[in-house]
MITORNU-841927 format. One record per residue: residue number from 0; y, z, x of N, C-alpha, C in turn; residue in one letter. Coordinates in Angstrom, 2 decimals. Atoms other than C-alpha are relative to their C-alpha. Layout:
N
<r k="NUM" n_Y="Y" n_Z="Z" n_X="X" ca_Y="Y" ca_Z="Z" ca_X="X" c_Y="Y" c_Z="Z" c_X="X" r="A"/>
...
This chain:
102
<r k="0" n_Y="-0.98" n_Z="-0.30" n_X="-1.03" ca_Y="84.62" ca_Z="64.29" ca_X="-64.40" c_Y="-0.44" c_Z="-0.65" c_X="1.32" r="X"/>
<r k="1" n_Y="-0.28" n_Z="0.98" n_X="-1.75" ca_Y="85.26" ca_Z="62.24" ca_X="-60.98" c_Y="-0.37" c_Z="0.55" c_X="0.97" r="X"/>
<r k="2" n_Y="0.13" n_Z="-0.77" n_X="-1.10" ca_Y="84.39" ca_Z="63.76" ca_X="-57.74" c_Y="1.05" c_Z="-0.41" c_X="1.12" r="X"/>
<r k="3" n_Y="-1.08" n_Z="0.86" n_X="-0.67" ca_Y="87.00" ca_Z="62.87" ca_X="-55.02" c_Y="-0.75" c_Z="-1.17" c_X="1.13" r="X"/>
<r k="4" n_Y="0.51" n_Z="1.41" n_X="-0.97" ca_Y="84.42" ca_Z="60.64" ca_X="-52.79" c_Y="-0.28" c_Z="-0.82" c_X="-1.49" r="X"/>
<r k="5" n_Y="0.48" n_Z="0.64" n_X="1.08" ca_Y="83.93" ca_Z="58.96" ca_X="-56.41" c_Y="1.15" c_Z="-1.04" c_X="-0.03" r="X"/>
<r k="6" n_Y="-1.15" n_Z="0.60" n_X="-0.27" ca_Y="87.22" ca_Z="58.20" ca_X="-55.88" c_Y="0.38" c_Z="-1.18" c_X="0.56" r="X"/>
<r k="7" n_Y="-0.50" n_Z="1.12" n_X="-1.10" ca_Y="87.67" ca_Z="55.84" ca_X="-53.30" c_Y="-1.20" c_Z="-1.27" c_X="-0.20" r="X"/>
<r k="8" n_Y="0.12" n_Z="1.32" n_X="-0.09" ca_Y="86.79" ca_Z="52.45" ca_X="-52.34" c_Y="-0.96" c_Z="0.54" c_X="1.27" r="X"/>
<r k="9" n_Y="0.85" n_Z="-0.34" n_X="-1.40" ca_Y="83.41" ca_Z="52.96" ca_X="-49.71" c_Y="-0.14" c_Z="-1.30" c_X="0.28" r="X"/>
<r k="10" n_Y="0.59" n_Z="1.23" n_X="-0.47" ca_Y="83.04" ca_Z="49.92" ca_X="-47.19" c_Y="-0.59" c_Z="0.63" c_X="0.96" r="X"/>
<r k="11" n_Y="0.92" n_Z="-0.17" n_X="-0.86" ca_Y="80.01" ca_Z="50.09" ca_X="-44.89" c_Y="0.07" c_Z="-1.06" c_X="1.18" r="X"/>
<r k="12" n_Y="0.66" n_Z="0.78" n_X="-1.26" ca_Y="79.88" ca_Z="48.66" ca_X="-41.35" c_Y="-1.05" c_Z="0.25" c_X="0.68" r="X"/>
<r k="13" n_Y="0.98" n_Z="-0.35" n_X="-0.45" ca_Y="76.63" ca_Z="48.35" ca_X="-40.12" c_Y="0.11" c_Z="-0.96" c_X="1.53" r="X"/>
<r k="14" n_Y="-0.07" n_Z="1.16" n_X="-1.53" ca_Y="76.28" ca_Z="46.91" ca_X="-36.42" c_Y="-1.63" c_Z="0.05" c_X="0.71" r="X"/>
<r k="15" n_Y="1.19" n_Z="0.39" n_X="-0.48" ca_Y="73.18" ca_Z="45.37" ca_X="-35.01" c_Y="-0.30" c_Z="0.56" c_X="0.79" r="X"/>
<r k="16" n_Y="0.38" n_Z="-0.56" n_X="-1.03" ca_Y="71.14" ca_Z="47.39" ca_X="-32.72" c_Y="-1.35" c_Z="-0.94" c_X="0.37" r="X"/>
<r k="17" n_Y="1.08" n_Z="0.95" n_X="-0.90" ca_Y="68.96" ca_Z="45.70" ca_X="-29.93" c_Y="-1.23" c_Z="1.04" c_X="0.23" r="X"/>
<r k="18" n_Y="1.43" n_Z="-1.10" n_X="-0.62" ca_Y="64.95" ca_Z="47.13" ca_X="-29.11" c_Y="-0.04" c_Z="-0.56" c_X="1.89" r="X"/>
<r k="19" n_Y="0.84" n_Z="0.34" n_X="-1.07" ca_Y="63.65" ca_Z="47.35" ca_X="-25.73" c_Y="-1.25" c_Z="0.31" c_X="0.14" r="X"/>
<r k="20" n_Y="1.86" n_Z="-0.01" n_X="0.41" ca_Y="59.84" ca_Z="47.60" ca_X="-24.93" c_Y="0.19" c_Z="1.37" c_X="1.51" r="X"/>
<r k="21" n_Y="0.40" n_Z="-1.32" n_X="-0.49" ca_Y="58.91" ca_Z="51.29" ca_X="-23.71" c_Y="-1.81" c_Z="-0.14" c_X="0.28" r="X"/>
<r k="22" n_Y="1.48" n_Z="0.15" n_X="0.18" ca_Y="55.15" ca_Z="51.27" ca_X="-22.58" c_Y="-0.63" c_Z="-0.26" c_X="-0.98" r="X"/>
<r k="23" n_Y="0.55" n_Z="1.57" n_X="1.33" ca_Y="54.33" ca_Z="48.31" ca_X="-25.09" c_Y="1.16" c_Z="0.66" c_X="-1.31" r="X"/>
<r k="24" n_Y="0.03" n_Z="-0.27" n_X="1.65" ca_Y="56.25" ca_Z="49.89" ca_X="-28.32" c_Y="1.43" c_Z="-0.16" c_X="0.74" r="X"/>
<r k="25" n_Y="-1.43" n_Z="0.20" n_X="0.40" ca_Y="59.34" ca_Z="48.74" ca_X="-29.05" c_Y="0.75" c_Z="1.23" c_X="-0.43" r="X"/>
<r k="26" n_Y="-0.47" n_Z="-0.81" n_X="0.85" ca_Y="62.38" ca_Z="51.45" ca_X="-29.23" c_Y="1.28" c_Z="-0.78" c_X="0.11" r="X"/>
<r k="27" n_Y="-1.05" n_Z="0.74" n_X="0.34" ca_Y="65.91" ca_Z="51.12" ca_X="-30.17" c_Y="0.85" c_Z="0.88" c_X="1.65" r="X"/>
<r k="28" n_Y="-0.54" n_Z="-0.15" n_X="-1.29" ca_Y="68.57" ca_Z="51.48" ca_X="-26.97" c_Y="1.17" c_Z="1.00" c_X="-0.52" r="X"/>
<r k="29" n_Y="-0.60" n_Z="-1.12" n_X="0.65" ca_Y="70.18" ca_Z="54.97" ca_X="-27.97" c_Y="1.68" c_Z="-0.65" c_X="0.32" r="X"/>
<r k="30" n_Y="-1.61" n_Z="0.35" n_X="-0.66" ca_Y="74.33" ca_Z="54.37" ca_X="-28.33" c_Y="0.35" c_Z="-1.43" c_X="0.27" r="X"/>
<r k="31" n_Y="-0.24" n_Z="1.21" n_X="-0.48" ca_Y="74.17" ca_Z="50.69" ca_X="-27.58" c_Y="0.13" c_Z="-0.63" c_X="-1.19" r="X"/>
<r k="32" n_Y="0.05" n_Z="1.00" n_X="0.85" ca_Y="75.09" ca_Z="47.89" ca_X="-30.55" c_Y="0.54" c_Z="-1.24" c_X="0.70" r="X"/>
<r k="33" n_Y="-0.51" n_Z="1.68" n_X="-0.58" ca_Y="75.96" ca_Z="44.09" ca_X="-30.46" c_Y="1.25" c_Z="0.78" c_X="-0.67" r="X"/>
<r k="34" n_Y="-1.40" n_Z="0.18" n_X="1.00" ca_Y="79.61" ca_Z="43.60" ca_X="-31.76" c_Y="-0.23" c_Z="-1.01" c_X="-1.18" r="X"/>
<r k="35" n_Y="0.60" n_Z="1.11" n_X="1.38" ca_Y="78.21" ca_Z="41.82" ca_X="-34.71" c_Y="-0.90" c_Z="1.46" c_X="-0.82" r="X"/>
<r k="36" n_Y="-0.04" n_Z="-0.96" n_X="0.33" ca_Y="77.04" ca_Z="43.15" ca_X="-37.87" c_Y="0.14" c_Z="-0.46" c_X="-1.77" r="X"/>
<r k="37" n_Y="0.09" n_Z="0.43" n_X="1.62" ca_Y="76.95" ca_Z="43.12" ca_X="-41.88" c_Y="1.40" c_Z="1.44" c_X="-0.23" r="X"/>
<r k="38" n_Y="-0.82" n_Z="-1.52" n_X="0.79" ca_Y="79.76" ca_Z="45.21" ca_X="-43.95" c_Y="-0.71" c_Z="-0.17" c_X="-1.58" r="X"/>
<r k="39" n_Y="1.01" n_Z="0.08" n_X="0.92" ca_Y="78.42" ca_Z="46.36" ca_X="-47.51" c_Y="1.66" c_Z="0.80" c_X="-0.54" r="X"/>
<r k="40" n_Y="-1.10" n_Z="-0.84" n_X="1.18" ca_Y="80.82" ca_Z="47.58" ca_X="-50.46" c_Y="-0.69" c_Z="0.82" c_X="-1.12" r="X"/>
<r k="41" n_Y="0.80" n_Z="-0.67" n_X="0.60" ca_Y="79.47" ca_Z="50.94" ca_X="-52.22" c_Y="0.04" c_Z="-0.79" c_X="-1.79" r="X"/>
<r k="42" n_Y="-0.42" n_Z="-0.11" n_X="1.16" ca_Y="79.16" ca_Z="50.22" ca_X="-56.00" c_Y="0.96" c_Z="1.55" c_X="-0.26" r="X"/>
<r k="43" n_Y="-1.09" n_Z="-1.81" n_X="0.62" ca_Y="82.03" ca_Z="52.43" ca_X="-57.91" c_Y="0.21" c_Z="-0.48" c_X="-1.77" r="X"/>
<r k="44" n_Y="0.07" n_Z="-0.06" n_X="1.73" ca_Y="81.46" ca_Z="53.01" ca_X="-61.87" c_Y="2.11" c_Z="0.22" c_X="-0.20" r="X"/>
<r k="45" n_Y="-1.38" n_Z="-0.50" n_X="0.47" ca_Y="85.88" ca_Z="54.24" ca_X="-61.52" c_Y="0.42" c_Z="-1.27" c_X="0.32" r="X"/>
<r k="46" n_Y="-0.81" n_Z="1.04" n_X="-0.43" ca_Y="86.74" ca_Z="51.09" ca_X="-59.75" c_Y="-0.50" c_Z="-1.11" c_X="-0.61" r="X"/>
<r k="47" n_Y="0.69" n_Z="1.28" n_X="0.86" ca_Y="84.07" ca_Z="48.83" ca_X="-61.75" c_Y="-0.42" c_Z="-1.24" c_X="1.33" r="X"/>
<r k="48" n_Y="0.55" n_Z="0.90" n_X="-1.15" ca_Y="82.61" ca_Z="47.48" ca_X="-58.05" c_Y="-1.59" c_Z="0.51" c_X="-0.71" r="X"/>
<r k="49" n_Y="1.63" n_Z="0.44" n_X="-0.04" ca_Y="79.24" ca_Z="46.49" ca_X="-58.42" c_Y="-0.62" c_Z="-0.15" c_X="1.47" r="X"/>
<r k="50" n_Y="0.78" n_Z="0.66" n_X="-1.69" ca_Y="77.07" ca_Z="46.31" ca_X="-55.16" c_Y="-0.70" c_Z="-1.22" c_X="0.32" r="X"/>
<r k="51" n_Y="0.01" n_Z="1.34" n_X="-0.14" ca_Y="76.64" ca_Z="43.01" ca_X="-54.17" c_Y="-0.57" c_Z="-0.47" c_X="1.38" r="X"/>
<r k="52" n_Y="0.56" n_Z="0.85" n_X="-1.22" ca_Y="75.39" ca_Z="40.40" ca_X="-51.17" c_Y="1.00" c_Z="1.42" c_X="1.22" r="X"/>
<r k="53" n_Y="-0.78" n_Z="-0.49" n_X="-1.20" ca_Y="76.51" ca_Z="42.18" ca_X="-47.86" c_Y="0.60" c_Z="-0.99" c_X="0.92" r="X"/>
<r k="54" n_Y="-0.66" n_Z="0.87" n_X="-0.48" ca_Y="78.96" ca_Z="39.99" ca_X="-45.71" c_Y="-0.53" c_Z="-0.13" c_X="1.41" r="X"/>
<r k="55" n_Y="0.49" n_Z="-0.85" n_X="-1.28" ca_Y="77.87" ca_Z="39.67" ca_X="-41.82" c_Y="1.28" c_Z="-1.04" c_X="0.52" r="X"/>
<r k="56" n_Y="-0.92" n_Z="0.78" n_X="-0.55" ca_Y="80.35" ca_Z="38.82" ca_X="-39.08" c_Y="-0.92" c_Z="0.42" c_X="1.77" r="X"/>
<r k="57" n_Y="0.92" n_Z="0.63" n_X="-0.68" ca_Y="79.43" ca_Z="37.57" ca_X="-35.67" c_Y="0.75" c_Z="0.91" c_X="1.32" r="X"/>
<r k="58" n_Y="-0.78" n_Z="-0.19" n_X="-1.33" ca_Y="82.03" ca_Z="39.11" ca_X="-33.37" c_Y="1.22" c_Z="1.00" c_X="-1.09" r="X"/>
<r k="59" n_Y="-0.73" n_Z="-0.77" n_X="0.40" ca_Y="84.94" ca_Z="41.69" ca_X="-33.42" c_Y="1.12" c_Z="-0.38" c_X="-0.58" r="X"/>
<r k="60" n_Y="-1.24" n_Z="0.94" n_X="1.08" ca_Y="87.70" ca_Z="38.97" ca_X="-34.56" c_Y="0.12" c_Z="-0.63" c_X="-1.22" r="X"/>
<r k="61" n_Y="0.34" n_Z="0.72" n_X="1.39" ca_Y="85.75" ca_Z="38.08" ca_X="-37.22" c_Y="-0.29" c_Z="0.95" c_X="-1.43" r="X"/>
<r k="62" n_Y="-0.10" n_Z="-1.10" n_X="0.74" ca_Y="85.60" ca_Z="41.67" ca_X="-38.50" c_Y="1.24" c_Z="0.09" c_X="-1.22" r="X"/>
<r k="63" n_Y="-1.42" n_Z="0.36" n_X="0.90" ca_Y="89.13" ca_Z="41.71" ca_X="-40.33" c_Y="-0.27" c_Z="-1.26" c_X="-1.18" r="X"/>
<r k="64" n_Y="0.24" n_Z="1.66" n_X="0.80" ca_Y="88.12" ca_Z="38.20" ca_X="-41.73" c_Y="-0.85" c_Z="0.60" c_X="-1.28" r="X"/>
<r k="65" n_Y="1.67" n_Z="-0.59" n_X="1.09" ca_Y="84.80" ca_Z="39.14" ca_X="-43.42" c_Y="-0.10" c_Z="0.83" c_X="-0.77" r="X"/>
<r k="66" n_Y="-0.42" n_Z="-1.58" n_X="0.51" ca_Y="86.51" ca_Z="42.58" ca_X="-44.43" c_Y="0.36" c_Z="-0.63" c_X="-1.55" r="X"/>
<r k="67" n_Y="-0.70" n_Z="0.73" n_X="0.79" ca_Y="89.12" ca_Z="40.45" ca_X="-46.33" c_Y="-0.43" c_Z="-0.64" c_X="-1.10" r="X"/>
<r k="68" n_Y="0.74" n_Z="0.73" n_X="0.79" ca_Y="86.41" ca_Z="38.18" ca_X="-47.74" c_Y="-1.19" c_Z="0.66" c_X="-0.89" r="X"/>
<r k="69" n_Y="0.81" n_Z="-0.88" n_X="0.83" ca_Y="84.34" ca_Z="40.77" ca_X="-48.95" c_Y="0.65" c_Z="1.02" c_X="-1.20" r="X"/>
<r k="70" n_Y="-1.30" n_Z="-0.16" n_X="0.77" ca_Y="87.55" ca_Z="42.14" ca_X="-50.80" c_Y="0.02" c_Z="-0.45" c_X="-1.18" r="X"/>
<r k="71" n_Y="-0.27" n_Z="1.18" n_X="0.89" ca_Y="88.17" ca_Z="39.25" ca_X="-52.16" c_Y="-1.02" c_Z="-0.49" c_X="-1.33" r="X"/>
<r k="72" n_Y="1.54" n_Z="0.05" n_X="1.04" ca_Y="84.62" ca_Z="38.95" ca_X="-54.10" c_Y="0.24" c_Z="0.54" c_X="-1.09" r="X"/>
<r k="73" n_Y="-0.34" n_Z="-1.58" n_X="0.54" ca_Y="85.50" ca_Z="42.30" ca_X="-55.73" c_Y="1.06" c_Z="-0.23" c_X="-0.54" r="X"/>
<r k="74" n_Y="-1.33" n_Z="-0.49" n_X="0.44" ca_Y="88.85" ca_Z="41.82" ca_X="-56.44" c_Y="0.55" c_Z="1.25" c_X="-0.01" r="X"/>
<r k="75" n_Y="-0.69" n_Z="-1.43" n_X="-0.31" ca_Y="89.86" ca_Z="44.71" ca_X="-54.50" c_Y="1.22" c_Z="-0.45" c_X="1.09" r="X"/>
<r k="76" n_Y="-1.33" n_Z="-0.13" n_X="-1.09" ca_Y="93.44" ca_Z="44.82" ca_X="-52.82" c_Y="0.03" c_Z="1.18" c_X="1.11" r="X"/>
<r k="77" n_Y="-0.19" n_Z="-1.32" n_X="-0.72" ca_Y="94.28" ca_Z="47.02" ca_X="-50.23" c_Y="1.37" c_Z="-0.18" c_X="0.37" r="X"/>
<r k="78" n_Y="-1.35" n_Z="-0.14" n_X="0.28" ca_Y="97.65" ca_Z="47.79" ca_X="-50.34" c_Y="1.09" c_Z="1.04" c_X="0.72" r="X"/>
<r k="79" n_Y="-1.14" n_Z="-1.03" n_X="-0.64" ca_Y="101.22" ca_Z="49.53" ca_X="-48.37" c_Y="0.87" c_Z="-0.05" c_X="-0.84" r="X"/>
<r k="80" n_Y="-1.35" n_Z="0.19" n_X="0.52" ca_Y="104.32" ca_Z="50.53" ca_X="-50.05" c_Y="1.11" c_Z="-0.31" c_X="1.11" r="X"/>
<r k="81" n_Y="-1.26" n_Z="0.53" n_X="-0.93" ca_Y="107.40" ca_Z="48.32" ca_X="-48.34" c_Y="1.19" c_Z="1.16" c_X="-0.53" r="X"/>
<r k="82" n_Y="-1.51" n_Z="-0.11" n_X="-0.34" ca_Y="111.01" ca_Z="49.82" ca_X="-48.19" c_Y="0.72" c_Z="0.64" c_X="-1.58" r="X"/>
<r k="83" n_Y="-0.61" n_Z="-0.20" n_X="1.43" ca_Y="111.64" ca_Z="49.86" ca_X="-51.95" c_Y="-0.71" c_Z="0.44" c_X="-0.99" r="X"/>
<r k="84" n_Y="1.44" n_Z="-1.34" n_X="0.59" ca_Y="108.22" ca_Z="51.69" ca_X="-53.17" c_Y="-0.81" c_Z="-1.12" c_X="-0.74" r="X"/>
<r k="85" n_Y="1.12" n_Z="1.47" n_X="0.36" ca_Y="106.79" ca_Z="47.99" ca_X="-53.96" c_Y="-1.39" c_Z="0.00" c_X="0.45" r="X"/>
<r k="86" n_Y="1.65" n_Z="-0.22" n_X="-0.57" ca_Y="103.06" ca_Z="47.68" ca_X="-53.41" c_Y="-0.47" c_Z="-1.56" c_X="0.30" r="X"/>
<r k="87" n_Y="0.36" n_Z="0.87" n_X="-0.69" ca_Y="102.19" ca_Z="45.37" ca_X="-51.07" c_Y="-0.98" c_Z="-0.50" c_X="0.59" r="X"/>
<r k="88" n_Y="1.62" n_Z="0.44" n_X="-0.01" ca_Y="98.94" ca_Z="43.21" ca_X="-50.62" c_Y="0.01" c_Z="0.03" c_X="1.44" r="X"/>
<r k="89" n_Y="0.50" n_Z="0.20" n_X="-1.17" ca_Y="97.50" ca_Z="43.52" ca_X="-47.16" c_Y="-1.34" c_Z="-0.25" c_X="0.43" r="X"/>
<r k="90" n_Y="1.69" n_Z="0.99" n_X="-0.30" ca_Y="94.02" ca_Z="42.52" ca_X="-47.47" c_Y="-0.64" c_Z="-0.07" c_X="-1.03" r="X"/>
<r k="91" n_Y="0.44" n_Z="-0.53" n_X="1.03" ca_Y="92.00" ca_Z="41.91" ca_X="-49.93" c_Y="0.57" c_Z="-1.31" c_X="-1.43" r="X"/>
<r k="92" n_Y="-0.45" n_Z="0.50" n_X="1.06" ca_Y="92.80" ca_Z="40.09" ca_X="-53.59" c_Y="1.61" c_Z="-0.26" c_X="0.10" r="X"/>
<r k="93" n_Y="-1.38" n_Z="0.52" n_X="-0.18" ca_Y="96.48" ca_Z="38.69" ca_X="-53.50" c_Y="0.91" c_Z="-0.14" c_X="1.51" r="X"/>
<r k="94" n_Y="-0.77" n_Z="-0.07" n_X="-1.53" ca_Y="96.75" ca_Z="38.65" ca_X="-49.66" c_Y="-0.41" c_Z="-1.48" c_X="0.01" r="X"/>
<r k="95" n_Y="0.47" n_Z="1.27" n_X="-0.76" ca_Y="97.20" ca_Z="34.87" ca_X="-47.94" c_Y="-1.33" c_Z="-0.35" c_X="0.54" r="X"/>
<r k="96" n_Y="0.97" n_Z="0.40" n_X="-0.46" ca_Y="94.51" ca_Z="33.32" ca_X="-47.22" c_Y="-0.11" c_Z="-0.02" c_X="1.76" r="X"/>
<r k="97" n_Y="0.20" n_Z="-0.14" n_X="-1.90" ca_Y="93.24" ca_Z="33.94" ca_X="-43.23" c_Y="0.03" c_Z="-1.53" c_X="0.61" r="X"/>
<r k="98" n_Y="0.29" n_Z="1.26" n_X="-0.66" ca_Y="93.81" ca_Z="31.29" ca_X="-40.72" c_Y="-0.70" c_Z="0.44" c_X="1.24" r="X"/>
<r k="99" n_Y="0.67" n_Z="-0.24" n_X="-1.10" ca_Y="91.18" ca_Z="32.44" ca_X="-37.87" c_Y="-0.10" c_Z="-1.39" c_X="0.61" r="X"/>
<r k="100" n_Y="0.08" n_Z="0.88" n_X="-1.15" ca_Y="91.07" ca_Z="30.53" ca_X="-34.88" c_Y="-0.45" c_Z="0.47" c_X="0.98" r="X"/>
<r k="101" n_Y="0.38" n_Z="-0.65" n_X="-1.08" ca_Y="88.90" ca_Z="32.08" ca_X="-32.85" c_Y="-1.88" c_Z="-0.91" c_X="-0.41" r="X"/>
């Protein structure tokens, strides 16, 4: 039997934290990250994801991108129902390919 977090699709954003030097020892700057950053996709035995490379992106426009492309690995969709109860690709496996320009 399933559990309901067994359920789902887990993506991890991790975001880079900076040290500063405290009387010689390096700590971390409580609350503060870069906007950069790795995302990670849990393994799921229901969905048949495997845990794999982690993706990193460099900036916050590049988040969406990297999301997409880490998706895409997986062959995981992420999906809305339109108008007529159709299921519609929005990121992920059968979505357009990204044109970033940033």
């Amino acid at each position: 039997m399933t559990t309901q977090d067994e359920k789902g699709i887990f993506v991890t954003i991790r975001f880079w934290t900076d040290f500063a030097e405290q009387d010689g020892t390096k700590i971390v700057i409580p609350k503060k990250a870069w906007a950069a950053g790795t995302l990670y996709v849990r393994a799921s035995q229901v969905h048949g994801i495997r845990a794999e490379d982690s993706v990193m992106f460099n900036n916050l426009e590049e988040l969406l991108v990297k999301l997409d492309e880490l998706l895409k690995k997986r062959d995981v969709s992420l999906v809305i129902r339109d108008e007529k109860g159709n299921l519609v690709p929005r990121l992920g496996k059968s979505y357009p390919k990204w044109t970033w320009t940033g």
